[in-house]
N, C-alpha and C positions, 0 to 999 in steps of 0.2 A: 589741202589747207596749208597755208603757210604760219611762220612767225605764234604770235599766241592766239590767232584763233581757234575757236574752239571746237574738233570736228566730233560729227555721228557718222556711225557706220548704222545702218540699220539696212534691212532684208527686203530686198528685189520685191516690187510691188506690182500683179499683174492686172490689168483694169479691162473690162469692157464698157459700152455704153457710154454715155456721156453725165455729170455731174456737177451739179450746180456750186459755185465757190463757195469757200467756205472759209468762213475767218478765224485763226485761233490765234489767242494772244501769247504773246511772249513776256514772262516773268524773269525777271532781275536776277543773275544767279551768283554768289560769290563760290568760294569754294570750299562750303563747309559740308558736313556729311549731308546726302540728302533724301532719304526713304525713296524707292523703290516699291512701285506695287507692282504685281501681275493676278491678274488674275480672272479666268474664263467661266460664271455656270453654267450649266447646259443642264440641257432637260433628260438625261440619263439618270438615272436611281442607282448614283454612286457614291460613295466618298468625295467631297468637292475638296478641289484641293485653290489654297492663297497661296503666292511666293514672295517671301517679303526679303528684301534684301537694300543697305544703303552704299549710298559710292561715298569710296575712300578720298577721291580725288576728280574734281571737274577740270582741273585746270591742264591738264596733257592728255593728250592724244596718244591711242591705244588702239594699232590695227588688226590686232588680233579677231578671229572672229568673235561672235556673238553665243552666247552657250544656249541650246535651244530646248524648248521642253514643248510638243503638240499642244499645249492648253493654250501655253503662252505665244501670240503668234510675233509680236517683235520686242523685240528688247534691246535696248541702247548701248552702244558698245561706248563704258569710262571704264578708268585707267582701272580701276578695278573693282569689282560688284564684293560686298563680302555679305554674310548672310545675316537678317536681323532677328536674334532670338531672342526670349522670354517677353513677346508680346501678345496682348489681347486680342481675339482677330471673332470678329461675329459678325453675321449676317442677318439681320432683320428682315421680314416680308409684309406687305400690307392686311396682310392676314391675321396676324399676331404671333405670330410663328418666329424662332429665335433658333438659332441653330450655332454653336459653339464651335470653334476649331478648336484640334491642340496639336503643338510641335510636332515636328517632327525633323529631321536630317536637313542642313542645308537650309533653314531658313523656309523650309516646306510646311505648310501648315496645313491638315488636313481633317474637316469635317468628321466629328464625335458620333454622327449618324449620317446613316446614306437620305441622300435626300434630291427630289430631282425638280428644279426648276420649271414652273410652272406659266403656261400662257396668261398675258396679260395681269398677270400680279407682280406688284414691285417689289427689288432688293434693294437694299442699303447695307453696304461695307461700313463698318466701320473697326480700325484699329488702336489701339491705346499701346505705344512702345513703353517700355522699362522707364523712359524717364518722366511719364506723364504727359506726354506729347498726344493729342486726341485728333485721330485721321479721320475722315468719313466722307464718303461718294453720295453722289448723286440718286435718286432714285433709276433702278434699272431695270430695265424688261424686255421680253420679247411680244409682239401681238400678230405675228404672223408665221410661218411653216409652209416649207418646202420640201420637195424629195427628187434621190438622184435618181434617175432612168437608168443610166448605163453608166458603163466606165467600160473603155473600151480599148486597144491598142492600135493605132495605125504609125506604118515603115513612113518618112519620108523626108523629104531634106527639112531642115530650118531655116531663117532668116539668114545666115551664114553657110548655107550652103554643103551644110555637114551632114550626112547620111546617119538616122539614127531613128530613134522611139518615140512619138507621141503618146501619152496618156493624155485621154480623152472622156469629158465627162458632160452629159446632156442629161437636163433637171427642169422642174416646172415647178410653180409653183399656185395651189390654188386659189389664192386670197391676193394680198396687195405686197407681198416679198420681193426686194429688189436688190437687195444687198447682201454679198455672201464673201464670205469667206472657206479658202479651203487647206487643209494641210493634210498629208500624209505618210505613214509607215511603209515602207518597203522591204518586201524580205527577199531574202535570195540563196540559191542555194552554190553554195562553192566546193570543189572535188579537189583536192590535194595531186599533183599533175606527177611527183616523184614519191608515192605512199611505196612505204614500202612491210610487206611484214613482220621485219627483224628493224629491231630499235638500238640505240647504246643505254644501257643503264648505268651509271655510275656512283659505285658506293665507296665511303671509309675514306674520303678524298682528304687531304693533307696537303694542303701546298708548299705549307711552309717546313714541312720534316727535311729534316738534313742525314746522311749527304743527298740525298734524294727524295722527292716527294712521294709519296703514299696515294696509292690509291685500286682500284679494283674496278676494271672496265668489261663489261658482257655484251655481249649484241643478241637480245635475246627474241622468239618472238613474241609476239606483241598477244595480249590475251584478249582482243578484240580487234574491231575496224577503226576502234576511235583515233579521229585525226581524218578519216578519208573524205566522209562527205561532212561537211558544214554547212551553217546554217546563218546568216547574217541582216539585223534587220536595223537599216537607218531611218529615221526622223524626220521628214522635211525641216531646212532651212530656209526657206524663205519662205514670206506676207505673202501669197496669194489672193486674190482680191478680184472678184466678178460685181456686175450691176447691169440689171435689165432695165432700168430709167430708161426710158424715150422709146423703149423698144413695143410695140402693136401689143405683144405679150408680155408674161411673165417666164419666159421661156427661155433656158441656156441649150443651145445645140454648139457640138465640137469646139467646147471650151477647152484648151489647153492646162493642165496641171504642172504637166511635166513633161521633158526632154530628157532624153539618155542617150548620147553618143553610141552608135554604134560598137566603136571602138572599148568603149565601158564594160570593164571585165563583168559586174553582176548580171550581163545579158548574157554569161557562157552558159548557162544551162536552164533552169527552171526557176523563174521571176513571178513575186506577186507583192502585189499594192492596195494597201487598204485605203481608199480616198475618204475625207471627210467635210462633210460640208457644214459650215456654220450658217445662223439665218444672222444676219447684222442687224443692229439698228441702223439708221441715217449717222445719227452722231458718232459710234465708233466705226464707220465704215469711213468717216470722213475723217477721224483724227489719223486714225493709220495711214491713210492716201499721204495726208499731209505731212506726217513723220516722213514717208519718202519722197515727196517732193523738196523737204527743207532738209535731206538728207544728201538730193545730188547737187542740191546748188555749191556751187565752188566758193562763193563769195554771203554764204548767208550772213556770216559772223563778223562780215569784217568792216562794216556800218556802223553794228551796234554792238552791245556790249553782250557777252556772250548769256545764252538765255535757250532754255527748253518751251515745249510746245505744252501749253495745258491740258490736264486732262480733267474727270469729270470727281477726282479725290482733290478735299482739301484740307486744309490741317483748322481745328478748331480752334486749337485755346491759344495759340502763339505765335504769331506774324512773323515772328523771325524765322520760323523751321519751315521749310520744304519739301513738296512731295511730288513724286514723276510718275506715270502710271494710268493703266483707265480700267475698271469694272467694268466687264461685258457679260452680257449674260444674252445666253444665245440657244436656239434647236437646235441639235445635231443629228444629221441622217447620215449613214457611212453603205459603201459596197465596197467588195472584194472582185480582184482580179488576179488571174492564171495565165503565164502562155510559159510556151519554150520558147529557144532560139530557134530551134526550125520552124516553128509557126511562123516568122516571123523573115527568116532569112536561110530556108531552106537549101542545104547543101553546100551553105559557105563556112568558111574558116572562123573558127571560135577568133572572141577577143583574145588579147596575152594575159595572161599571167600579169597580176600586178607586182610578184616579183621576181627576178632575173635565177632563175634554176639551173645554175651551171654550176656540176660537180667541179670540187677542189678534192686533192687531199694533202692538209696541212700536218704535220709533226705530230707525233702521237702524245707525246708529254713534251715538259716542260722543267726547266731548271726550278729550283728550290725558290721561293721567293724572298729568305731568311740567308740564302746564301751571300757575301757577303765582298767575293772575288770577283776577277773580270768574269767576265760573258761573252760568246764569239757569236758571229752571224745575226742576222735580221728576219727570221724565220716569223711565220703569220700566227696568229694563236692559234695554241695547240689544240685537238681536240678533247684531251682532258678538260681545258677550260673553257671551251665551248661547250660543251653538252652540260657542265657545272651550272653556267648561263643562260642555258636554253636558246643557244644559237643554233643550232644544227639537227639535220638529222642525215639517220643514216641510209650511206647511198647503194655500195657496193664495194669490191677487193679490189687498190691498187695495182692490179697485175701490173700495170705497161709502166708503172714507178712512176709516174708523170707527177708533176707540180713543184714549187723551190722548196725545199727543206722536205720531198715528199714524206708520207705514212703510209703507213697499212691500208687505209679505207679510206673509200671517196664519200666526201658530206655533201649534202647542198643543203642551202638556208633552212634554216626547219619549218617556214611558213609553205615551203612547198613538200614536203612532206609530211607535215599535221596541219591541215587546215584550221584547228584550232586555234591559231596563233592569228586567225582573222575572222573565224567567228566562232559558233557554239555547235559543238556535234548533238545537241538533241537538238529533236527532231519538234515545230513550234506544235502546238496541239491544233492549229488551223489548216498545217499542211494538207495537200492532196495533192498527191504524186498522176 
């Protein structure tokens, strides 16, 4: 986007099938704050959670990504999201059944009882902000239900020609479901490539003591393994998005979820993925679509005056105030998935290390930071102020003196000596080795 148009980032949309156009209007936007909804039910017997948050600013453009939450499957990247607290947030069903949120962190509002969304009964959202401002959706529902077959892993190029991972997922559905959505969790397990059993500890540190700094350095060993293996589990980032329309059945075979390079260090060792499938409506399977089709056009804004896509919330008592978002309420069916690398690419070379583990050993302290005379050489931070920081760990004994300004001991980054430093050393309660 150039100049003041007004651009979206929103999340990589995958489609099967064919679908009937769909028209959604575009509403007039100046640049005043404007509510933010998100929010997914499913038919789980959990806590439902709303995310309410307003943008500070429409009017600039903001490439950063998009912050993602599995409930939530897109969200609009403006200049910046802040979070909307001390508002009323309830859900009504045609039942008579009312179900209250309350706050929580961030603008998160979540359900006062677990409660799970039910077929063919309607919700209605509605929110009341702090200043009187009354929000309310559409009637929403689900009236149909599907389930995944498999989730499955196949080796092979992509569309680019890159050697790597399909996740793969075949679903049927019994009744008249045609519209899905998918997102999922990935975990993985990560090995520290330079663990070592003796660590630095560093106590009583004083930088600023004169003539010389204070401090008390040990390499001690270590009263566990923690740090060696990790544990690390990411979010899908993008709208995935299937449809069996036009198709003889209601049937998804080797639907694509995901791709992982080869080269992708989380394939070094033992990988699993939890897929999840949402059942859509027509109406939110189609406003998403269209979020990313008016998200790659290069020139959507520059006709008209800048302007968001409608969704199925709208603001009750006051024409001036706006609102961006859509109420879904959806089935959700999930599997899990196991493999290793050698399942997968037997007897080849692990991915790298996502970071570079080449012992240094830099200066063991450091001049006084209160000192107040010249200073000589250019020497690299010391290890006293390193391990202060949690830059380092420890590697082994400078025998061969090597490095500028060398020390005593060889470090290398501490992310390749405590895995910790890129994921969590316990162990998830799903694991199975």
């Amino acid at each position: 986007m150039m100049g003041k148009t007004l651009s979206y980032i929103f999340y990589f949309l995958m489609l099967t099938g064919c679908v009937e156009p769909f028209d959604i209007p575009l509403e007039v936007l100046d640049t005043e704050s404007i509510l933010v909804v998100e929010a997914t039910l499913t038919d789980e017997l959990k806590p439902q959670t709303i995310l309410l948050s307003r943008s500070s600013d429409f009017g600039r453009v903001n490439e950063r990504d998009s912050v993602y939450d599995p409930v939530y499957p897109v969200r609009p990247t403006i200049s910046s999201l802040i979070p909307e607290n001390n508002a009323m947030v309830m859900v009504k069903d045609d039942q008579g059944n009312v179900f209250d949120f309350k706050e929580g962190p961030e603008g998160r509002y979540t359900s006062v009882m677990e409660f799970a969304a039910q077929i063919n009964v309607n919700y209605v959202l509605t929110v009341q902000t702090l200043d009187g401002t009354l929000y309310r959706s559409d009637p929403e529902r689900f009236d149909s239900t599907a389930q995944i077959d498999s989730v499955y892993a196949v080796r092979d190029l992509n569309s680019d020609g890159r050697d790597g991972v399909f996740i793969y997922v075949d679903g049927q559905s019994e009744d008249d479901a045609s519209y899905f959505r998918y997102s999922y969790e990935e975990t993985y397990k990560i090995i520290a490539p330079e663990w070592r059993e003796k660590d630095f500890v560093l106590t009583n540190y004083d930088p600023c003591a004169l003539p010389q700094i204070a401090y008390d350095l040990e390499i001690l060993t270590r009263d566990n393994e923690e740090g060696k293996v990790c544990f690390k589990t990411d979010r899908s980032d993008t709208n995935i998005q299937a449809s069996t329309l036009g198709l003889a059945e209601n049937i998804l075979k080797r639907f694509p979820v995901r791709f992982i390079n080869r080269e992708n260090y989380i394939l070094s060792y033992r990988y699993s993925i939890l897929v999840k499938q949402y059942v859509q409506s027509e109406t939110a399977f189609n406003y998403y679509r269209s979020l990313n089709s008016f998200s790659s056009s290069e020139n959507i804004f520059s006709q008209i005056q800048p302007g968001f896509l409608s969704g199925n919330i709208r603001v009750e008592n006051d024409g001036s105030k706006s609102v961006i978002g859509f109420f879904d309420v959806s089935q959700v069916t999930k599997k899990r998935l196991f493999f290793d690398h050698d399942d997968l690419f037997p007897g080849e070379p692990l991915p790298e290390y996502p970071i570079a583990c080449i012992p240094t050993a830099p200066p063991l302290d450091h001049g006084s930071y209160c000192f107040t005379g010249m200073t000589g050489g250019l020497c690299p931070l010391s290890i006293v102020e390193s391990v202060n920081i949690g830059l380092i760990s420890y590697y082994g004994l400078n025998e061969e003196g090597i490095g500028r300004c060398p020390g005593p001991y060889l470090v290398t980054n501490r992310a390749c000596g405590d895995c910790s430093v890129l994921g969590n050393s316990e162990v998830p309660d799903f694991w199975i080795d």
